[in-house]
N, C-alpha and C positions, 0 to 999 in steps of 0.2 A: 683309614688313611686321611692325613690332616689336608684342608684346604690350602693350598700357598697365599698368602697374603696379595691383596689387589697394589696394584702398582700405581706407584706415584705420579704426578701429573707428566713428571719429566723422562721416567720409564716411557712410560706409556707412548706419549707423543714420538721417543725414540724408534720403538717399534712400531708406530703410524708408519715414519718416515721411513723407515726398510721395508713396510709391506707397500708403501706408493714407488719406492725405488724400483722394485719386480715389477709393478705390473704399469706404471706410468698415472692411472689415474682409477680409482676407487669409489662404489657406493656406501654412503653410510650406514646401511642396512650391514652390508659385509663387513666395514669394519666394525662396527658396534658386537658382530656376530663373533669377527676373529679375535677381539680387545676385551670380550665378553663385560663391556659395559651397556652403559644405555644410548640411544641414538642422542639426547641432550650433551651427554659426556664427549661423548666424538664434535660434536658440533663445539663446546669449546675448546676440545684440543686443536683442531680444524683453525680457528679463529685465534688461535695464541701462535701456530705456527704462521698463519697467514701474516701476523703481525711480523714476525721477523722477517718476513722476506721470502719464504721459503715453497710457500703452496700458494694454490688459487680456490677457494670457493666456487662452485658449480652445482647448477642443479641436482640434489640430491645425491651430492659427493662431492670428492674433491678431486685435485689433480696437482701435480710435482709442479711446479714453474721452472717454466720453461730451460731457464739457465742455470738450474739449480740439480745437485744429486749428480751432477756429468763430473767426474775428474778429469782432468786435463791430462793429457798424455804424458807419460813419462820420461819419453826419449828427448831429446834435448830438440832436436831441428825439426819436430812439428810445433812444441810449444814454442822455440824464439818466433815465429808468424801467427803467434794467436793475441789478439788483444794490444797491439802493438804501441799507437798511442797512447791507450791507459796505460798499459807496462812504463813507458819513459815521462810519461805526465808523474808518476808515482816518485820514480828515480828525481827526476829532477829535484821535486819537494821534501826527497828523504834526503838531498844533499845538504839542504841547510844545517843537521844533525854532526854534519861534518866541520871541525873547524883544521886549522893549524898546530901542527907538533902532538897529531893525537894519533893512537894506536886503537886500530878500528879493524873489529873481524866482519869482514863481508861476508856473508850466506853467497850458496850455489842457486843456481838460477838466474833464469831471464833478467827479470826485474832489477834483481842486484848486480848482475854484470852491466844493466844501462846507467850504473852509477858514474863510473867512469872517466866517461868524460867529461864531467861537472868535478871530479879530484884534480885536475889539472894544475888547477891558481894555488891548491893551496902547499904550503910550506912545511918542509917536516913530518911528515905523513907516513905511517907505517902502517899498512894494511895486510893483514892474516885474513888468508882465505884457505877455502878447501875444493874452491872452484877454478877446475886446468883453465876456463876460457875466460877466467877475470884476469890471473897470470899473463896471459895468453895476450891479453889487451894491454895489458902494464909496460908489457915491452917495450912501447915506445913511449917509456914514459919514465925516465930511468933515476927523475931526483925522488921519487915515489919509492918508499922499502918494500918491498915484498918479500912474504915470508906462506908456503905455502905447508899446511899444516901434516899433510903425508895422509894413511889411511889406509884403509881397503876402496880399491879404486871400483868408482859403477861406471864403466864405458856410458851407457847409453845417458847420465846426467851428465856426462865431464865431471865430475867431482867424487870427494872421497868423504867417508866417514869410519866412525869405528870408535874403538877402545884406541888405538893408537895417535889417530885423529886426537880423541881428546885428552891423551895426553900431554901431547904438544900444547894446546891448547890451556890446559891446568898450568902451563909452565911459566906463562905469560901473566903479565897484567893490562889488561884492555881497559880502554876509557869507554867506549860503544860496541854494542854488539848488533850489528843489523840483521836480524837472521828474516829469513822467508817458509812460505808453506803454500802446498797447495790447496789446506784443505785447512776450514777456522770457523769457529763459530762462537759464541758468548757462551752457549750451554759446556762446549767440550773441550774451546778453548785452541792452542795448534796440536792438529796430529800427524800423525804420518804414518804409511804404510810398516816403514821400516827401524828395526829394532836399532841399529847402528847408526840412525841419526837422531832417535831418542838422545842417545848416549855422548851426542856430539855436543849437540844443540842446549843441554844443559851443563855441559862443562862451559860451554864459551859464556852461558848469563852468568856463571858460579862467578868465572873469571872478570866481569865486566862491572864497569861501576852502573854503567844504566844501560838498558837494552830496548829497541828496536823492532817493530816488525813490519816490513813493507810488503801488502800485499792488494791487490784489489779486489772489488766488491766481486766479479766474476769468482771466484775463489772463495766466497763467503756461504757458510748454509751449509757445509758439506763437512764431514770428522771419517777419518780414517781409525783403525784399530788401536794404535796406539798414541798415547796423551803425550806429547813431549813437558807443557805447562801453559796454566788456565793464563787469561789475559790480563787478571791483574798481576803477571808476575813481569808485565813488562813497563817501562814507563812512557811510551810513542806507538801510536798506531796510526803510520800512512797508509790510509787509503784514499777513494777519488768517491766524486760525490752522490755515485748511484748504492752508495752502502747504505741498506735500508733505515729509514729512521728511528724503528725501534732497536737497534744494532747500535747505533750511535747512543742514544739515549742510556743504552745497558753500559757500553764503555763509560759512560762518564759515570755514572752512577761508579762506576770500579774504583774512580779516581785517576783514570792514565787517559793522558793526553792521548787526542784525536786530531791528526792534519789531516786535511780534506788537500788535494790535487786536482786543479782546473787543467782541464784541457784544452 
């Protein structure tokens, strides 16, 4: 029976980061044992994740940081109360992305429904969303187009996705595409739990002349099952300014623009 081949630095560090998920915090002894490398080996993979942001060094092992490996809940009205002025510090700064007589698909979620009210001033504005509570805000807002993209509805985000979603969506020509995630990293790029907003979220960049992602550093370090696309497929990354500095460092090196949000 052949050996399987020893895994890349990037394997590797992956599956660190799902055996610190289970157990919160780990000896290098055990993972050198479970990784079946050497305790030196572990100790740089230890130190390239700490660099992103993602672990902490500790006596003879390591441990998850703190704010990192936790997704944020799914349902809509415990996350609108999490992170609330970084959420609208973010919004604010992804508004400038927005001008006049442009057609702009807003993503579902907190973050991009605080867009908002910074659309007010401007002229001409046609915004495609697949989120009921951005709609839902627009209302009193009625020289604003809206056009909501239909779907398979999730009660618990208010929003819809799907094959049907993005076929509306294919239909259109968008100038910007803002979308969101909860889960993003430099290695894996945005993902998400679910197959039906894979399928969303790259029809609307297919459709968009330049695309968008507003999310905050809270949000950053963590990859769900499925890939939607890596970060260089975008040209704007709002975040705020506790997004680690080898994270920053990596976007630029991609070539897509990084706004930083003062709060």
């Amino acid at each position: 029976m052949s050996t399987p081949p020893p895994l890349i630095p990037e394997q590797r560090q992956r599956e660190l980061m799902r055996l610190l998920r289970g157990a919160g915090a780990l000896s290098i002894r055990h993972l050198a044992s479970s990784l079946g490398v050497s305790h030196m080996t572990v100790r740089r993979d230890i130190a390239a994740l700490e660099d992103e942001g993602l672990v902490d060094a500790v006596q003879g092992g390591v441990r998850l940081r703190e704010r990192t490996g936790v997704e944020p809940p799914r349902e809509r009205g415990s996350r609108a109360v999490l992170e609330l002025p970084r959420k609208e510090a973010v919004a604010r700064r992804a508004a400038a992305l927005i001008a006049d007589d442009m057609t702009v698909f807003i993503d579902a979620g907190t973050t991009c429904q605080a867009l908002v009210p910074h659309l007010t001033a401007r002229r001409g504005l046609t915004v495609v969303t697949n989120d009921f509570f951005t709609v839902s805000a627009l209302y009193a807002h009625p020289a604003i187009e809206v056009i909501h993209t239909g779907g398979v509805v999730d009660a618990a985000s208010g929003s819809s996705s799907g094959a049907l979603a993005a076929a509306t969506v294919s239909a259109m020509t968008l100038d910007l595409a803002i979308l969101s995630t909860g889960t993003w990293d430099t290695a894996h790029g945005l993902t998400t739990p679910e197959l039906d907003k894979v399928v969303l979220k790259r029809a609307v960049l297919d459709a968009a002349t330049s695309g968008a992602l507003v999310a905050d550093s809270t949000k950053y370090g963590t990859a769900e099952r499925f890939r939607v696309v890596p970060l260089d497929a975008l040209d704007v990354i709002v975040s705020d300014a506790e997004l680690p500095e080898s994270a920053a460092a990596a976007i630029a090196e991609m070539g897509v623009e990084l706004w930083t949000a003062e709060e």
